[in-house]
Structure formats: structure tokens, C-alpha cells
N, C-alpha and C positions, 0 to 999 in steps of 0.2 A: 553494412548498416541493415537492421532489420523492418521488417513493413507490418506497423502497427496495426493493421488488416489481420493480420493473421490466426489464425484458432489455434486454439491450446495445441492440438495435434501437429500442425505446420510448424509453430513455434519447438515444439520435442525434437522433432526432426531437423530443425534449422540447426538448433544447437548442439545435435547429436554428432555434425560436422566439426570435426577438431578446427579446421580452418575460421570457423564462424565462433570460438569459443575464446578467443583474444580479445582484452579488454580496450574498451576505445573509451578516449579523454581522461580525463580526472578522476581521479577518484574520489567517492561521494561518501561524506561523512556525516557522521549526528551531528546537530550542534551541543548537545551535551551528554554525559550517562545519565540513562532514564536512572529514578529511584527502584526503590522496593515496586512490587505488582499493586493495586488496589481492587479488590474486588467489588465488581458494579454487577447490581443483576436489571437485568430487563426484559419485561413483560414478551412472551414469546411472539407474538406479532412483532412490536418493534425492534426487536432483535433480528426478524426474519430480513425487515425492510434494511435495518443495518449492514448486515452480511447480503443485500443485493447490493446495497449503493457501494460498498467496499470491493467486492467482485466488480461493479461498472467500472471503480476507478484503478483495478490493477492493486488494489493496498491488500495487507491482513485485517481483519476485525480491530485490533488494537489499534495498529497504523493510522486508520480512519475514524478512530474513535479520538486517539492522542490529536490530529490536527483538526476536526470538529472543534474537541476543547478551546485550542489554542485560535481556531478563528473566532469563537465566540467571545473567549479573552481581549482578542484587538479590537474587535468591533465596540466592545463598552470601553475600553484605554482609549481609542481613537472619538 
């Protein structure tokens, strides 16, 4: 199991280990096939702050952008 602590470099190393590159639990799926891409542009500040909060949270740009949407979606459903 690996130690969410770690930097990028420790993390290279962890997994450079054949031993530590076996998959544990389930495995982890979409819930469905994304569509086509849609191009979204955003002001180069709030894009900078995007790709911080994405990097904080371990996502891609996309990633964190598609579940953004999707909270913002439940929060007006709910």
C-alpha cells in the first residue's frame, strides 16, 4: 500500500519496484463513455487556478473540470 505523503519522485521510485506495481482491489471503472471532446476556453488566470486545484487533487485538467460540472449539476437536482 502506498503513503499518500509522498512526492512525485518517491512516488517514481515506489513504482519503479516490480514488487509494488501489482494491482490491489477492484478495479475502477467509468460510469459511462465520455462523448465527443467540447472545447471550453478560459481566461488564463482561471485556468491557472484550475490546473492548481487539479494538481491538489491528483486529477487531469479534464477530470476536475468533468466532476466540477457534475457537482454543480447535483447540487441544483438536489
Amino acid at each position: 500500500m502506498t503513503n499518500t505523503n509522498m512526492t512525485p519522485e518517491q512516488e517514481n521510485a515506489f513504482y519503479a519496484q516490480p514488487d509494488n506495481q501489482v494491482p490491489e482491489g477492484p478495479p475502477v471503472r467509468r460510469k459511462a463513455k465520455l462523448s465527443a471532446p467540447v472545447p471550453v476556453r478560459f481566461p488564463e488566470e482561471l485556468l491557472s487556478e484550475i490546473r492548481n486545484r487539479a494538481a491538489a487533487d491528483d486529477r487531469s485538467v479534464s477530470n476536475w473540470i468533468r466532476r466540477a460540472v457534475e457537482h454543480e449539476l447535483d447540487r441544483e437536482a438536489g
